[in-house]
VEXBA-835918 format. One record per residue (C-alpha): residue in three letters; chain; x negated, y, z negated. Coordinates in Angstrom, 1 decimal, padded with zeros to 4 digits, always signed. Layout:
% VEXBA-835918
<atom><residuo>ALA</residuo><cadena>A</cadena><x>X</x><y>Y</y><z>Z</z></atom>
...
//
This chain:
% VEXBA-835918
<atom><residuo>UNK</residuo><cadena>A</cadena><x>-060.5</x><y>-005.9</y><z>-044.1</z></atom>
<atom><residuo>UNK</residuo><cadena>A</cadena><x>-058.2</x><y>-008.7</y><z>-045.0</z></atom>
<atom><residuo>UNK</residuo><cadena>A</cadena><x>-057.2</x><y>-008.7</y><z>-049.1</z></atom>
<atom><residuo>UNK</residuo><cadena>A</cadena><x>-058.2</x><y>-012.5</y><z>-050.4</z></atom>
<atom><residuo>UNK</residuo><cadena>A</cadena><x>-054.8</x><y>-014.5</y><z>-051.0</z></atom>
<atom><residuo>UNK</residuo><cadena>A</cadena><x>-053.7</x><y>-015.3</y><z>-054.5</z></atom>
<atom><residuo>UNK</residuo><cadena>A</cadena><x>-054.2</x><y>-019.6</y><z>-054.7</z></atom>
<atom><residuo>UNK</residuo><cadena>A</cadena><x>-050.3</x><y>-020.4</y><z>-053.5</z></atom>
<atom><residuo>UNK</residuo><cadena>A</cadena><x>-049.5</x><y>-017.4</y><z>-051.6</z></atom>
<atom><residuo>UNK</residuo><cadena>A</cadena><x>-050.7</x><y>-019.3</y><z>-048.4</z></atom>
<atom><residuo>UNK</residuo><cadena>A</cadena><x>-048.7</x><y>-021.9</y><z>-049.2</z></atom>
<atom><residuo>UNK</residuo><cadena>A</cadena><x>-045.6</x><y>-020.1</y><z>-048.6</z></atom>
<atom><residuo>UNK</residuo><cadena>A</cadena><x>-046.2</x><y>-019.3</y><z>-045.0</z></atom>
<atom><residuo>UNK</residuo><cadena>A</cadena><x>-046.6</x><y>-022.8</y><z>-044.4</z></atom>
<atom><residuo>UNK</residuo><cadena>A</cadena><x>-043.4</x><y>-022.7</y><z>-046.2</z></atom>
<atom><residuo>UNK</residuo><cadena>A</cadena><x>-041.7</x><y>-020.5</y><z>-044.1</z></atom>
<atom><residuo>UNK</residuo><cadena>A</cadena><x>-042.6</x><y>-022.2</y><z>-040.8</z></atom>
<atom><residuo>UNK</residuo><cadena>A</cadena><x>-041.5</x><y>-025.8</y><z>-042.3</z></atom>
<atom><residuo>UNK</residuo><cadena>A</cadena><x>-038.1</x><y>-023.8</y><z>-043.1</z></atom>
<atom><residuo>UNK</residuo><cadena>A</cadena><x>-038.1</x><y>-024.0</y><z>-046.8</z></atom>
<atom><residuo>UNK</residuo><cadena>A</cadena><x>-038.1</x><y>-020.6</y><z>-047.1</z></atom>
<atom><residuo>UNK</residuo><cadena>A</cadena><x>-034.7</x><y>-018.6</y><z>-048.3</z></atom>
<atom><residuo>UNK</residuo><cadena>A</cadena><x>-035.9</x><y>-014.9</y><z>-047.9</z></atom>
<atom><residuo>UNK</residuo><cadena>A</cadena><x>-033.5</x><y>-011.6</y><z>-049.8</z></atom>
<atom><residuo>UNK</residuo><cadena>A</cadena><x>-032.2</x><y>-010.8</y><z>-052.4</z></atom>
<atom><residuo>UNK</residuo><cadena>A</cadena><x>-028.3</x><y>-011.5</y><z>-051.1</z></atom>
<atom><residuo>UNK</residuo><cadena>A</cadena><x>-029.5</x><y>-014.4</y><z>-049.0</z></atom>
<atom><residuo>UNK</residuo><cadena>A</cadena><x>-031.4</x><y>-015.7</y><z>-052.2</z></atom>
<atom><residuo>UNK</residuo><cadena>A</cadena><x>-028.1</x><y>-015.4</y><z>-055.0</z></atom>
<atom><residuo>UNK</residuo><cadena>A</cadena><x>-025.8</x><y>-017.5</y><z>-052.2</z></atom>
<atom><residuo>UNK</residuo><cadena>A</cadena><x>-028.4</x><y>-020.0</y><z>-051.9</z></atom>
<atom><residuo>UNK</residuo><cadena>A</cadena><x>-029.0</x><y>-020.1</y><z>-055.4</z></atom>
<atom><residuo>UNK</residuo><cadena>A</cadena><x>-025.2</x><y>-020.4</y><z>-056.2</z></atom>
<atom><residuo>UNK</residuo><cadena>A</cadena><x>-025.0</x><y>-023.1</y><z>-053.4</z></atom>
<atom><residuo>UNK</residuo><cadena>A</cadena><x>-027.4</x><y>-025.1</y><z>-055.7</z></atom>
<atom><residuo>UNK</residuo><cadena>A</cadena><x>-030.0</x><y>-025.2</y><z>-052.1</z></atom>
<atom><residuo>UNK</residuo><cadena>A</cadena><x>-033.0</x><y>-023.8</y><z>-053.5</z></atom>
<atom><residuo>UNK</residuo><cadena>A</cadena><x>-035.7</x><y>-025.4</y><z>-056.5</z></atom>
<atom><residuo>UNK</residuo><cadena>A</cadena><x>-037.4</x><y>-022.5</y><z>-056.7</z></atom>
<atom><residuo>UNK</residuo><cadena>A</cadena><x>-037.7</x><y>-018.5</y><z>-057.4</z></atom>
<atom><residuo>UNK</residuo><cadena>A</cadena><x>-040.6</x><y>-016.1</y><z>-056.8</z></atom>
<atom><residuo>UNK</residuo><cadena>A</cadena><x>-040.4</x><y>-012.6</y><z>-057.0</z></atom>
<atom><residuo>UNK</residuo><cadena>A</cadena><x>-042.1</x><y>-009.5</y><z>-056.7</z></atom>
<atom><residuo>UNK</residuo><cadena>A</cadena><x>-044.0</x><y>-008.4</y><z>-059.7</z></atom>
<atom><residuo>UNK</residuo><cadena>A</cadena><x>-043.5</x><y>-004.8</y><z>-058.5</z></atom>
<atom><residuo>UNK</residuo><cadena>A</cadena><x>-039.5</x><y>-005.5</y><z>-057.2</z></atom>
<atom><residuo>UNK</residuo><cadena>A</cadena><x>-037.3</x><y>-002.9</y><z>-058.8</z></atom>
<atom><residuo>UNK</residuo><cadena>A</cadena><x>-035.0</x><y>-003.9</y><z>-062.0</z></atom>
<atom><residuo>UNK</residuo><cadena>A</cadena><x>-031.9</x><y>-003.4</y><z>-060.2</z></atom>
<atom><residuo>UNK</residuo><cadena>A</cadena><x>-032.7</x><y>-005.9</y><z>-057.7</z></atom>
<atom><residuo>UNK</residuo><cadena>A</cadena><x>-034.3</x><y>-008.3</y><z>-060.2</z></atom>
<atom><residuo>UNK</residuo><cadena>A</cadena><x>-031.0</x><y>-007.9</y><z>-062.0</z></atom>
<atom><residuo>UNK</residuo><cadena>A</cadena><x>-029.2</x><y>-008.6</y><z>-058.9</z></atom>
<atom><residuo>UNK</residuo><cadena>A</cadena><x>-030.6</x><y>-012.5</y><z>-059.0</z></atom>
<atom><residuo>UNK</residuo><cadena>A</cadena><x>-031.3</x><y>-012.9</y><z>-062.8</z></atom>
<atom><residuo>UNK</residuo><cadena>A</cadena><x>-027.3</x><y>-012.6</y><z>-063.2</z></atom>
<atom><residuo>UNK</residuo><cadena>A</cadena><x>-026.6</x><y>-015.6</y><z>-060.9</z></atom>
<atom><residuo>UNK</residuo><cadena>A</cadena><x>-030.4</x><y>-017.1</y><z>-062.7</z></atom>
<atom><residuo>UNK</residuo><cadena>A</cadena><x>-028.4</x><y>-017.5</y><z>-066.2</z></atom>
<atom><residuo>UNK</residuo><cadena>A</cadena><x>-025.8</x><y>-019.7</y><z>-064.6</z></atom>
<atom><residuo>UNK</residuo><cadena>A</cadena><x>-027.9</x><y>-021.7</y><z>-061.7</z></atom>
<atom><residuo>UNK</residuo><cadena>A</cadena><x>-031.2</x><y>-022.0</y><z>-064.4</z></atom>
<atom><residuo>UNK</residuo><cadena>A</cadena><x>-034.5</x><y>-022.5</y><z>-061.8</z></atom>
<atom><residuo>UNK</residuo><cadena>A</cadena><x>-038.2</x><y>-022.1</y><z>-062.0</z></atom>
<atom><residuo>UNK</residuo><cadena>A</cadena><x>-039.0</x><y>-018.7</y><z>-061.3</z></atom>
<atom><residuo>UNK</residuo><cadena>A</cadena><x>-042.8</x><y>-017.2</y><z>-060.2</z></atom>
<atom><residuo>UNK</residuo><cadena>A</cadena><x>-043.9</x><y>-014.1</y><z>-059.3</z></atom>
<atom><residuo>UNK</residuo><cadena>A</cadena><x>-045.9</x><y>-012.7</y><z>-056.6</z></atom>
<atom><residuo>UNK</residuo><cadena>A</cadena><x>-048.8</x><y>-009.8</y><z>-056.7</z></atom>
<atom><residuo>UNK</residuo><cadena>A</cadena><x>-046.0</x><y>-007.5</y><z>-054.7</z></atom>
<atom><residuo>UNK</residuo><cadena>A</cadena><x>-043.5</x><y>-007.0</y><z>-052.7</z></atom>
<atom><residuo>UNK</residuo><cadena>A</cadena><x>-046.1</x><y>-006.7</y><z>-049.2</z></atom>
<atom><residuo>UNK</residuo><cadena>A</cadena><x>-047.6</x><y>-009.3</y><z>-050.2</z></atom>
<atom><residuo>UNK</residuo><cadena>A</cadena><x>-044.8</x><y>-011.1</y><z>-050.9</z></atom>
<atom><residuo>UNK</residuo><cadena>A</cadena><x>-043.4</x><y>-010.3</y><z>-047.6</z></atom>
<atom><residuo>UNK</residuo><cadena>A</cadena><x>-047.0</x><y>-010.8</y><z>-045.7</z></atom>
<atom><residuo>UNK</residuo><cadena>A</cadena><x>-047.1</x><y>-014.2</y><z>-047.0</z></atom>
<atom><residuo>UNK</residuo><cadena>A</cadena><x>-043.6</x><y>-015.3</y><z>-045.0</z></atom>
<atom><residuo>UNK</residuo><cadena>A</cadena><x>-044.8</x><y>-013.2</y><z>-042.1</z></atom>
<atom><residuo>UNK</residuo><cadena>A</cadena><x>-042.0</x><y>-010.2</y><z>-043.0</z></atom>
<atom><residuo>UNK</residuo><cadena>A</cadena><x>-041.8</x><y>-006.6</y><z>-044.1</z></atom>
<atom><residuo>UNK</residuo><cadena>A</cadena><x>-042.1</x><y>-006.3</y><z>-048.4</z></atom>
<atom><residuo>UNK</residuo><cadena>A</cadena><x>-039.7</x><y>-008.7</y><z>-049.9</z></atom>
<atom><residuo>UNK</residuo><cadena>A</cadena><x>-038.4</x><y>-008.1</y><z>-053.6</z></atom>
<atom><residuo>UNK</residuo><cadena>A</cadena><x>-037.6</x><y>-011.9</y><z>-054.0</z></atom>
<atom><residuo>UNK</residuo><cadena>A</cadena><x>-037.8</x><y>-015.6</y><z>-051.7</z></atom>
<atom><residuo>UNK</residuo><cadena>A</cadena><x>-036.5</x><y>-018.8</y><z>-052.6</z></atom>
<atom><residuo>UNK</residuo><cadena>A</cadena><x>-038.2</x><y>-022.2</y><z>-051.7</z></atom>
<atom><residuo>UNK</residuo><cadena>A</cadena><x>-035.2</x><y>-025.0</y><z>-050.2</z></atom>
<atom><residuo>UNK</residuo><cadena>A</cadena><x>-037.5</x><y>-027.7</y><z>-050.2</z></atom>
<atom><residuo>UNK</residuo><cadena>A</cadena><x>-038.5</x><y>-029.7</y><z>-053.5</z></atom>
<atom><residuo>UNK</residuo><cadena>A</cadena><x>-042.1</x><y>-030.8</y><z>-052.6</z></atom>
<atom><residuo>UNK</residuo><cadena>A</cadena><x>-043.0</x><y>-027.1</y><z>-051.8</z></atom>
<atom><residuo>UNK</residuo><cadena>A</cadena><x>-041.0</x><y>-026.0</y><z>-054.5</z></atom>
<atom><residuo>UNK</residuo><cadena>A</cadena><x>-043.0</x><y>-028.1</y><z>-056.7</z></atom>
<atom><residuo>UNK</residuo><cadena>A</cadena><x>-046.1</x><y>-027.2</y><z>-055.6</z></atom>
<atom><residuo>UNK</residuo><cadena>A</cadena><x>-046.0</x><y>-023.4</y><z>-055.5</z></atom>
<atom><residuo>UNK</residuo><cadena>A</cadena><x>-044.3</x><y>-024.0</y><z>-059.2</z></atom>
<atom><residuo>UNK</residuo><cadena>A</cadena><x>-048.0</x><y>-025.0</y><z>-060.1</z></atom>
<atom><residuo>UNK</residuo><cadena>A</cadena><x>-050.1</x><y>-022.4</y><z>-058.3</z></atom>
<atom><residuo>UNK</residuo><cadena>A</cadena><x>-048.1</x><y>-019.0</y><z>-058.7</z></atom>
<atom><residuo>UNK</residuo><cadena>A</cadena><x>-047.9</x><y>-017.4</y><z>-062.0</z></atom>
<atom><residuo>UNK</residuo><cadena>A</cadena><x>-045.0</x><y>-018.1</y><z>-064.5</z></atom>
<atom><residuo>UNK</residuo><cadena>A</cadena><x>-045.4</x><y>-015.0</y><z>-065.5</z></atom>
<atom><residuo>UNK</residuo><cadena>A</cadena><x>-044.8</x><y>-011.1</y><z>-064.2</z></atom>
<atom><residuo>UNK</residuo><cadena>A</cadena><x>-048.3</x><y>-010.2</y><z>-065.7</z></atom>
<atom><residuo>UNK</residuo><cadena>A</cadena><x>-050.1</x><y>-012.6</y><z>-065.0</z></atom>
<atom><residuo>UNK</residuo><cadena>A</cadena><x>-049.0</x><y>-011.9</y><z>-061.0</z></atom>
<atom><residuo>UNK</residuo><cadena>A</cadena><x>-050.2</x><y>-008.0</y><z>-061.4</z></atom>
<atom><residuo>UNK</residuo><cadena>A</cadena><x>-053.2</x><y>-008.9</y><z>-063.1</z></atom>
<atom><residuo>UNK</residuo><cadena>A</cadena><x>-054.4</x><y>-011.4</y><z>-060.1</z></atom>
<atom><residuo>UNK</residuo><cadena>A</cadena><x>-053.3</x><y>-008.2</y><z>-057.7</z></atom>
<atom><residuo>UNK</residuo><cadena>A</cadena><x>-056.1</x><y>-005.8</y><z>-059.6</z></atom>
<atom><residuo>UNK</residuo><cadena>A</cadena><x>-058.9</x><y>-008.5</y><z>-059.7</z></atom>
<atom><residuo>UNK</residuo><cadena>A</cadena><x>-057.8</x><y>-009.5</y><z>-055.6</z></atom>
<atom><residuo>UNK</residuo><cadena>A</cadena><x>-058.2</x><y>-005.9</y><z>-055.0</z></atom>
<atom><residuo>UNK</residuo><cadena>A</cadena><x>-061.0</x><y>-005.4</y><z>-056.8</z></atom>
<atom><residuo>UNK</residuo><cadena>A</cadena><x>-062.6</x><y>-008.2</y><z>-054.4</z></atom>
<atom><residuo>UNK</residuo><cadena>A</cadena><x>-061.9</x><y>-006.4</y><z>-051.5</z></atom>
<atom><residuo>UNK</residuo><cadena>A</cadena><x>-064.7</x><y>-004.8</y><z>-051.0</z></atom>
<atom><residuo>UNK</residuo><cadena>A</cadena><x>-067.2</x><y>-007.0</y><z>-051.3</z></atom>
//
């Protein structure tokens, strides 16, 4: 059975195929540094060395940053294995996603439990 999709996790396939979608952590920190990407999501469940990794090049490129349930789901969403962090290239997607994935890491696990807990019904 299919887990539901968090409201703006669909979006970023849609994303993906439109080529807005910068997907990786080194592929993210060059296009971050290149000033080519609006917006970051990450992985609530990424690992602190690789959010460390793009929050150093984050203090001196400021963006928007979201998070996503996980990294398979945030991987599933842009059709790929489990991604620890994307980047969006394209403002009006950018914008968008900014206002339907959470701003925050807890508020992305804590729509994970309650998807999951919908699973089964």
């Amino acid at each position: 059975m299919r887990r539901p999709v968090p409201d703006g996790m669909g979006l970023l396939g849609l994303a993906r195929r439109a080529g807005a979608i910068v997907a990786g952590t080194d592929a993210v920190r060059t296009a971050v540094k290149a000033n080519r990407v609006h917006l970051v999501v990450f992985a609530a469940d990424a690992a602190p060395g690789q959010l460390g990794k793009v929050e150093g090049v984050l203090r001196h490129h400021p963006l928007p940053v979201r998070w996503a349930p996980d990294r398979v789901a945030l991987g599933a969403a842009v059709g790929s294995g489990p991604l620890t962090v994307l980047a969006v290239s394209e403002p009006s997607f950018a914008e968008t996603l900014g206002r339907r994935l959470p701003e925050r890491r807890e508020e992305a696990r804590s729509g994970q439990e309650e998807s999951g807990s919908d699973a089964g019904r």
